[in-house]
RODO-2510 file (C-alpha; in nm, 4 decimals, decimal comma):
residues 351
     n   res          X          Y          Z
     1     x    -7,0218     2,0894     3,7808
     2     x    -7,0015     1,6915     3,8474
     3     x    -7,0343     1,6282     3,5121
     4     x    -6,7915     1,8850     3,3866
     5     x    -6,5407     1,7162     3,6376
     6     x    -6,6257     1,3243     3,5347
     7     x    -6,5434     1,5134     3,1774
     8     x    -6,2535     1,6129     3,2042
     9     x    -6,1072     1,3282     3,4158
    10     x    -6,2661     1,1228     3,1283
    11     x    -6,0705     1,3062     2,8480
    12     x    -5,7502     1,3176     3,0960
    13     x    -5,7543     0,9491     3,1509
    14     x    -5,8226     0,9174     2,7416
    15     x    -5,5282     1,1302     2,6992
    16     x    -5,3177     0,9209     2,9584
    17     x    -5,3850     0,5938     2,7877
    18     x    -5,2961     0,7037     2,4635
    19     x    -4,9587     0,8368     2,5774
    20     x    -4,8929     0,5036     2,7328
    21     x    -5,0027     0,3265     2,4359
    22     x    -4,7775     0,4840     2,1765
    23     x    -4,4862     0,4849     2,4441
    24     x    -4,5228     0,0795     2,4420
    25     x    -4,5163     0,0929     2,0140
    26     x    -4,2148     0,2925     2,0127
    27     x    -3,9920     0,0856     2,2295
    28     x    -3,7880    -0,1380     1,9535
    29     x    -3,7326    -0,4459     2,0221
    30     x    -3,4996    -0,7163     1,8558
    31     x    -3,7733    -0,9208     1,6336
    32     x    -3,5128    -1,0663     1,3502
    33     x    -3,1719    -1,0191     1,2326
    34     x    -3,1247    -0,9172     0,8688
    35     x    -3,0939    -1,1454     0,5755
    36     x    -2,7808    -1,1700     0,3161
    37     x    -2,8964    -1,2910     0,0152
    38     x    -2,6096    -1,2430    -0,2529
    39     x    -2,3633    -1,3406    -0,3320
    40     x    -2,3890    -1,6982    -0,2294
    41     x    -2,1585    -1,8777     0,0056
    42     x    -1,8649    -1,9867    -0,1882
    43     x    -1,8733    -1,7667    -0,4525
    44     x    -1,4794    -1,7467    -0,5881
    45     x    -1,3279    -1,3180    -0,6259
    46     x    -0,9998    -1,3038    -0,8068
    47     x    -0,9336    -0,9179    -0,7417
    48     x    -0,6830    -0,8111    -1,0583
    49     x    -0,5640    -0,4477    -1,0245
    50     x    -0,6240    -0,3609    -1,4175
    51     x    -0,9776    -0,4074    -1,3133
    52     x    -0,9863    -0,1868    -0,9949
    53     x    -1,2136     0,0625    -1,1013
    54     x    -1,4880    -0,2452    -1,1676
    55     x    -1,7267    -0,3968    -0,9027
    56     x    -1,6172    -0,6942    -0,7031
    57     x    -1,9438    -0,7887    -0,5614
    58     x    -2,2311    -0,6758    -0,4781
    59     x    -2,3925    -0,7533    -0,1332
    60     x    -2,7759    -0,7266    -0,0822
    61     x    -2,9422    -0,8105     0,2785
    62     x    -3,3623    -0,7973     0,3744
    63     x    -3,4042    -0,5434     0,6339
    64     x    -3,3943    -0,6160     0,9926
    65     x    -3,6728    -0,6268     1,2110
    66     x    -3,6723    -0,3723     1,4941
    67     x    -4,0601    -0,3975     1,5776
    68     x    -4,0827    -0,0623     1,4617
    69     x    -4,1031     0,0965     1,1176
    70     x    -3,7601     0,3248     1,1610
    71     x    -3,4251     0,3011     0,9479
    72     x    -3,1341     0,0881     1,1020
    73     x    -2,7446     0,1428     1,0279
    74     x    -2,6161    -0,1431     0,8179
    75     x    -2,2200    -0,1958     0,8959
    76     x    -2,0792    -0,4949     0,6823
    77     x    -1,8340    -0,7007     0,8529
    78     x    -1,5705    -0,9238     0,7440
    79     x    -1,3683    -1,1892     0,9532
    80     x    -1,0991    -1,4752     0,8671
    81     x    -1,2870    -1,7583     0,7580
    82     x    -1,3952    -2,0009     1,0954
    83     x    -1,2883    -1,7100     1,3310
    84     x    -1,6157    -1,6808     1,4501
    85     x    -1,5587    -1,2782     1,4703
    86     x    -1,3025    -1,2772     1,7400
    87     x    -1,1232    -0,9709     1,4928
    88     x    -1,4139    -0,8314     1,2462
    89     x    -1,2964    -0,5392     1,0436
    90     x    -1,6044    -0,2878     0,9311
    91     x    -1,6334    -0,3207     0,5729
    92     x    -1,8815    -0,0273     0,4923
    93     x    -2,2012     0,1269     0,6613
    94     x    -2,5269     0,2309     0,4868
    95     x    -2,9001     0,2730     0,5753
    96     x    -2,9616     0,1008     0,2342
    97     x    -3,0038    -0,2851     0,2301
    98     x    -2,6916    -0,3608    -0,0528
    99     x    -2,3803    -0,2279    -0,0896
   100     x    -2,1412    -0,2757    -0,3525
   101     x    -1,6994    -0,3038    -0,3448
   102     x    -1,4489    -0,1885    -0,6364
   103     x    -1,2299    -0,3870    -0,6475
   104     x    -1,0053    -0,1633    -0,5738
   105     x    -1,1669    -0,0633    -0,2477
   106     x    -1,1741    -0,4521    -0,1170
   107     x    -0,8571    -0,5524    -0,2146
   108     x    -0,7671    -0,2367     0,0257
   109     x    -0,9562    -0,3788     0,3182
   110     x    -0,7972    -0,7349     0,2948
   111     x    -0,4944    -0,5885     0,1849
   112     x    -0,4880    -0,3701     0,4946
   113     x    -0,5978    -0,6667     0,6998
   114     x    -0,2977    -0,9036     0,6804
   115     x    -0,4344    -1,1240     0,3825
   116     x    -0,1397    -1,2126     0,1546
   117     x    -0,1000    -1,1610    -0,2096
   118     x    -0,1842    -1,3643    -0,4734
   119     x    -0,2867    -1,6593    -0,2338
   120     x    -0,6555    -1,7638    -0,2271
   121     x    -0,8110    -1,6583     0,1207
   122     x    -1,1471    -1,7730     0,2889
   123     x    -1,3244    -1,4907     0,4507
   124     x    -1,6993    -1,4898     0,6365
   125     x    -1,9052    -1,1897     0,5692
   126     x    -2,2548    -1,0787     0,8082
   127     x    -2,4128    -0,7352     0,8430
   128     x    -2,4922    -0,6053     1,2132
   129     x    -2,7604    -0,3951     1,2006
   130     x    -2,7832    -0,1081     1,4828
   131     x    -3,0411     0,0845     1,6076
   132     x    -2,9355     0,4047     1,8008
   133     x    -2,6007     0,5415     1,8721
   134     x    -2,5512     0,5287     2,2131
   135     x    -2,3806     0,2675     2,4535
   136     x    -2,7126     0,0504     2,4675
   137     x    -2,8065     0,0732     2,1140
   138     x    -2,9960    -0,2122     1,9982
   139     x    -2,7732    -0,4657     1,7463
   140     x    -2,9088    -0,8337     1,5185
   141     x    -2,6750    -0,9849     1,3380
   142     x    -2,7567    -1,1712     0,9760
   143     x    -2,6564    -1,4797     0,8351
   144     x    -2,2847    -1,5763     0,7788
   145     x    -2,1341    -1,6248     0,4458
   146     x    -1,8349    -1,7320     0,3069
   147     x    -1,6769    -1,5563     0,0161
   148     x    -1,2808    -1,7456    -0,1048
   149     x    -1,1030    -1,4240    -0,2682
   150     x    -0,7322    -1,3631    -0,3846
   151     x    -0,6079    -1,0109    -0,3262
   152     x    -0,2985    -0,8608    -0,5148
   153     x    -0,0438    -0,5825    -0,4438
   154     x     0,1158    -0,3302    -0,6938
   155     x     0,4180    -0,3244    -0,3965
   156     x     0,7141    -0,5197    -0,5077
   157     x     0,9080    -0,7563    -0,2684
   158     x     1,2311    -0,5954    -0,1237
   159     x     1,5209    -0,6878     0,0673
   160     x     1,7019    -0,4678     0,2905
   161     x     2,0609    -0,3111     0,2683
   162     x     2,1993    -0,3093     0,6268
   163     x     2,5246    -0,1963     0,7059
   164     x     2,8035     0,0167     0,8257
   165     x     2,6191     0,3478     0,6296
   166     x     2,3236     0,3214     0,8238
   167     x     2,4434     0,1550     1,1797
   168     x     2,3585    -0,1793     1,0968
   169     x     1,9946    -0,1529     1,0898
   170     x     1,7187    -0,3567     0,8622
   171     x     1,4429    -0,1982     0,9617
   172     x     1,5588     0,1408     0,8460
   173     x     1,8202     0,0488     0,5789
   174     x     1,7946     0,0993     0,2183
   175     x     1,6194    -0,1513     0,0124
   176     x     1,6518    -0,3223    -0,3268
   177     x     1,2975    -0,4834    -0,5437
   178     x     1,2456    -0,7643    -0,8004
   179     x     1,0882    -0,6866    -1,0978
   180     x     0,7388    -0,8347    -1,0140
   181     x     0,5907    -1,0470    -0,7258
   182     x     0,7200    -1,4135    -0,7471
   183     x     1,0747    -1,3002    -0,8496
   184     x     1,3752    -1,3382    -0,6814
   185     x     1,5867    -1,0679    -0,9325
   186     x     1,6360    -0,7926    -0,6485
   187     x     1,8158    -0,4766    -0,7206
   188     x     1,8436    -0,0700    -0,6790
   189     x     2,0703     0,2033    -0,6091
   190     x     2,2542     0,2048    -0,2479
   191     x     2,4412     0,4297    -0,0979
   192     x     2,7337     0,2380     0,0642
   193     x     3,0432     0,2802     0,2692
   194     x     3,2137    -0,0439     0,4115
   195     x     3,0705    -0,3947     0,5373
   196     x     2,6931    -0,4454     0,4980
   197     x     2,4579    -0,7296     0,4275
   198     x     2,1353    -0,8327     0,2429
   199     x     1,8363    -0,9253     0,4994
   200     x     1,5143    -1,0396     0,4054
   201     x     1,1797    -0,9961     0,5674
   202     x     0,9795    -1,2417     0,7552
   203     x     0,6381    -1,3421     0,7496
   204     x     0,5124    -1,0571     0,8536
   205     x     0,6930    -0,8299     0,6330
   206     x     0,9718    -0,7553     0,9266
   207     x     1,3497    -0,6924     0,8785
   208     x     1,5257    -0,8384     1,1258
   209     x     1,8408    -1,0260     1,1683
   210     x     1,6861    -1,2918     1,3846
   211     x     1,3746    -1,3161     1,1902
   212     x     1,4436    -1,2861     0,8422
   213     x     1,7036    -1,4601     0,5912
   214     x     1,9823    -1,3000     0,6561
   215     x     2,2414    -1,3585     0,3248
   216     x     2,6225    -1,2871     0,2949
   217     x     2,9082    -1,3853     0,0793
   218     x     3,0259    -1,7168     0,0455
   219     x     3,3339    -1,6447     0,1856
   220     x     3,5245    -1,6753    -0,2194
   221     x     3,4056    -1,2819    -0,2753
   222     x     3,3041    -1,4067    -0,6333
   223     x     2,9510    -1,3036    -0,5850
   224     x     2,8077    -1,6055    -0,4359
   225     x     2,5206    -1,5552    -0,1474
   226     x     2,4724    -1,8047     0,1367
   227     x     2,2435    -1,8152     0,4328
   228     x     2,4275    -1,6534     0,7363
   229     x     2,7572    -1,5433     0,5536
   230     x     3,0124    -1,2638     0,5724
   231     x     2,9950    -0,9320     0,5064
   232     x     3,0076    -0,7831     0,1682
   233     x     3,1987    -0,4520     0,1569
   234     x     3,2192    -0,1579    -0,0793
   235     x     3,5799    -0,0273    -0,0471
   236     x     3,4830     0,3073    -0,1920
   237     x     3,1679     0,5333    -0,0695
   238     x     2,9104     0,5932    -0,3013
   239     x     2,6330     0,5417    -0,4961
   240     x     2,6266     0,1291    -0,6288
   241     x     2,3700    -0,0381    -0,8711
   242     x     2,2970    -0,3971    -0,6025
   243     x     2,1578    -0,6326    -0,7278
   244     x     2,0887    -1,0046    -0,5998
   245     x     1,9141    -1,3111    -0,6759
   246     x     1,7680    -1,5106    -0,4054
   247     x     1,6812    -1,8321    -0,6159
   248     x     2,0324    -1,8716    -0,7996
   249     x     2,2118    -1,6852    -0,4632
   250     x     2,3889    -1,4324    -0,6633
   251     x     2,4865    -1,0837    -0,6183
   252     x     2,6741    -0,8173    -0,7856
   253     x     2,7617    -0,4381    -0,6679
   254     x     2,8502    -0,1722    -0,9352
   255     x     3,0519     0,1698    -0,8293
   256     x     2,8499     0,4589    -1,0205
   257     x     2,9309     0,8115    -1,0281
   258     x     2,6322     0,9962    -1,1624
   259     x     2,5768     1,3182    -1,3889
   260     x     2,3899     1,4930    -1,6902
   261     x     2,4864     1,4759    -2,0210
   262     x     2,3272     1,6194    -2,3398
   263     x     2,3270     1,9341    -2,5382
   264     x     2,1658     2,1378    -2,2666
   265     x     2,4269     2,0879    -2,0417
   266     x     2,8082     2,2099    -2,0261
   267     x     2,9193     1,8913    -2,1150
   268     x     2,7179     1,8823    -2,4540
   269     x     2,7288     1,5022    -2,5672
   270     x     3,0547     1,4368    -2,4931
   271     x     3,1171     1,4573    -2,1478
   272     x     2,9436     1,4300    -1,7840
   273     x     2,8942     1,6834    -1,5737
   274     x     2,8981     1,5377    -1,2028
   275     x     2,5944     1,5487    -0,9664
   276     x     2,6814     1,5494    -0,5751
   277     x     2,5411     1,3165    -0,3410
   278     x     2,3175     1,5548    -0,0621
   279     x     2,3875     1,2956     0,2663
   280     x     2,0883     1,5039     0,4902
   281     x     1,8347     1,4526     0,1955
   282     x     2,0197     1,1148     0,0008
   283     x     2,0033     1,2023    -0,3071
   284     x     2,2181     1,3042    -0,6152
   285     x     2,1936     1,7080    -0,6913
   286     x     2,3719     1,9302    -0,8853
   287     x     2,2781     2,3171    -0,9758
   288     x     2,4078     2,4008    -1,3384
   289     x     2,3048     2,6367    -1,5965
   290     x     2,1424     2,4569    -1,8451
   291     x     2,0264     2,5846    -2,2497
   292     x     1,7008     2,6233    -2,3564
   293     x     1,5278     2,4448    -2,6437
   294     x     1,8097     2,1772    -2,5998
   295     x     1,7925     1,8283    -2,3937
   296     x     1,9527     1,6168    -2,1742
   297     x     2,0096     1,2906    -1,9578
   298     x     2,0772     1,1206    -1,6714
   299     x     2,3701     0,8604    -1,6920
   300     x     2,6724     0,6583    -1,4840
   301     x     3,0551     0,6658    -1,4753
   302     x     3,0683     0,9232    -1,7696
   303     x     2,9393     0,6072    -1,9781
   304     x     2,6388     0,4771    -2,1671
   305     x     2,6118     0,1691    -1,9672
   306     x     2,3709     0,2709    -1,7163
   307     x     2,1723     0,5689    -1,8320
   308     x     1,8410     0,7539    -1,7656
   309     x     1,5643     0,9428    -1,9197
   310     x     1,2113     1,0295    -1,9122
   311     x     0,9377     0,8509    -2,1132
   312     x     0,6392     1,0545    -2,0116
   313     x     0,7978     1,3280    -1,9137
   314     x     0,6446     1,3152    -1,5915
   315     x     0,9475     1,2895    -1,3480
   316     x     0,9568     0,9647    -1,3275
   317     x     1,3117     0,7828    -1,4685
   318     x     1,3476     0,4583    -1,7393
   319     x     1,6216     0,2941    -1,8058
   320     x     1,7425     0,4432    -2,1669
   321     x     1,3995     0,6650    -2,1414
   322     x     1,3448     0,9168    -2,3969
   323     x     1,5471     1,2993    -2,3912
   324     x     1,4223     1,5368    -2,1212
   325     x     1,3953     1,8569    -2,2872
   326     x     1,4823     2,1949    -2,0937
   327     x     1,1916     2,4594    -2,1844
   328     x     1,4160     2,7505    -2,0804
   329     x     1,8038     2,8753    -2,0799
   330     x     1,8482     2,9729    -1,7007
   331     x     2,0064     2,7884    -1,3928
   332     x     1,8381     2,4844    -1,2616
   333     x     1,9069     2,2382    -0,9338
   334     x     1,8640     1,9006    -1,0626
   335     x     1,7619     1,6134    -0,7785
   336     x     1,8000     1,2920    -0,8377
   337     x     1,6254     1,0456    -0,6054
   338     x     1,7050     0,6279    -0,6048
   339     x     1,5284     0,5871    -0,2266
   340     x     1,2477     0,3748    -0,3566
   341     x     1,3871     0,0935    -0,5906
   342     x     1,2637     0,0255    -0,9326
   343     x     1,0322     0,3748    -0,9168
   344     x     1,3452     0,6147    -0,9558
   345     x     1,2546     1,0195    -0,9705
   346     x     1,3977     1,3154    -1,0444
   347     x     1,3301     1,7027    -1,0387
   348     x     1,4548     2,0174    -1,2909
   349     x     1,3561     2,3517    -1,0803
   350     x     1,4555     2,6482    -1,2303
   351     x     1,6199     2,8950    -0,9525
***
């Protein structure tokens, strides 16, 4: 009976020990951070967006050490160069040890992130590996490098329309775009009615009349611009093609009464038939009947001037675009929309 007993508290303690022992191997404890190994500090990314669909880099880290053989989380984080982290932004998570970026996907991060356009930009790069997911989770940090990249925007600079048809407000008023970044030859369609100005942003991208450039007429109402001057003013509400130059402080404001025109329409090719401006929704809309197999445009003041059609016929507007053909005789709302400058829309729904 003893030696049953001595046994068993034999094969107990045994038992005991082992417990204890692989208790002590699975703690994890912080041995060494991971590793970046590519792409090497001051490597130069010049993100273009015909090329967003292609890689921008490729990172590639050793694994951190945890003292135990169990996966970690990978986040990659990126900071303004010398920040020392105060603001990271997560950059991507994986259990792998690389991890590529489009460019598409890290010109959206730094995009996102405040870095400017076209302007070459120093950023540090380290992975934080994580083990667990609670509060106390255990965290290394790798290596810093330094990548210099230049980030780009498809958005094109704008200047605000403030003025008496909108209560005098940048931040909400209509705007006006220049054909590309880096030019100063602003225009687009405004609804106006009375005084109003031209305010651009600030550094930040804010419209605000004590933070921005805030432009006006010379005071000759000849269609010279100057820092700070008077109002301009549209004596008749409606519709106006703006446009402005920043660089040779120009501007000019067209009246433009919009229809459709074409054989399609009642007017055939000889003559307009108006669209209506829609003040809840601001845009132009008219509901006509309209002939099938035939085709049609968009144009101003009953003229040739300024006229409209439909390249791809996808909805979307060019400047003395192709014919938009009308699959069906029936009655159709038209809707033409000139809220976002330079991208102008328009709609054919048959009722």
């Amino acid at each position: 009976m003893k030696n049953i007993l001595r046994s068993s508290i034999f094969a107990f303690l045994l038992i005991a020990l082992g417990s204890c022992e692989n208790d002590i191997e699975a703690v994890a404890t912080p041995q060494s951070g991971a590793k970046l190994l590519t792409p090497a500090t001051g490597t130069e990314l010049v993100l273009l967006q015909s090329k967003e669909d292609e890689i921008a880099t490729t990172l590639v880290w050793d694994y951190s050490d945890f003292g135990i053989e169990t996966a970690a989380t990978y986040t990659v984080e990126i900071a303004k160069a010398g920040t020392d982290f105060a603001a990271p932004i997560a950059a991507g998570t994986t259990t792998n040890r690389f991890l590529s970026w489009s460019v598409k996907e890290l010109n959206g991060v730094l995009s996102a992130n405040g870095f400017k356009p076209f302007v070459q930009s120093s950023i540090d790069i380290r992975i934080v590996a994580q083990l667990g997911t609670a509060a106390n989770a255990l965290k290394q940090y790798s290596n810093v490098i330094t990548l210099k990249v230049t980030v780009y925007t498809s958005e094109l600079p704008q200047l605000a329309i403030p003025g008496n048809h909108q209560e005098w407000k940048p931040t909400t008023a209509p705007r006006i775009a220049s054909s590309a970044f880096g030019k100063t030859d602003y225009e687009g369609y405004v609804w106006l009615d009375g005084g109003h100005k031209i305010v651009g942003p600030d550094a930040n991208g804010v419209y605000d009349w004590d933070k921005g450039p805030d432009y006006g007429d010379d005071g000759s109402n000849t269609g010279k611009l100057i820092v700070k001057g008077g109002d301009l003013n549209a004596t008749t509400a409606g519709y106006y093609l703006v446009k402005a130059d920043t660089d040779k402080l120009t501007y000019s404001e067209t009246f433009t009464n919009w229809g459709i025109i074409g054989d399609a329409t009642p007017g055939a090719w000889d003559n307009s038939t108006a669209m209506n401006y829609d003040a809840t929704a601001k845009v132009l809309k008219i509901t006509v009947d309209l002939v099938g197999g035939k085709e049609m445009k968009i144009r101003a003041n009953n003229a040739w001037d300024i006229n409209f059609g439909d390249d791809g016929a996808d909805g979307k507007l060019e400047a003395g675009g192709a014919n938009i053909k009308v699959a069906a005789s029936g009655n159709y709302t038209i809707v033409l929309d000139f809220n976002k400058p330079r991208e102008y829309k328009y709609s054919i729904t048959k009722n």
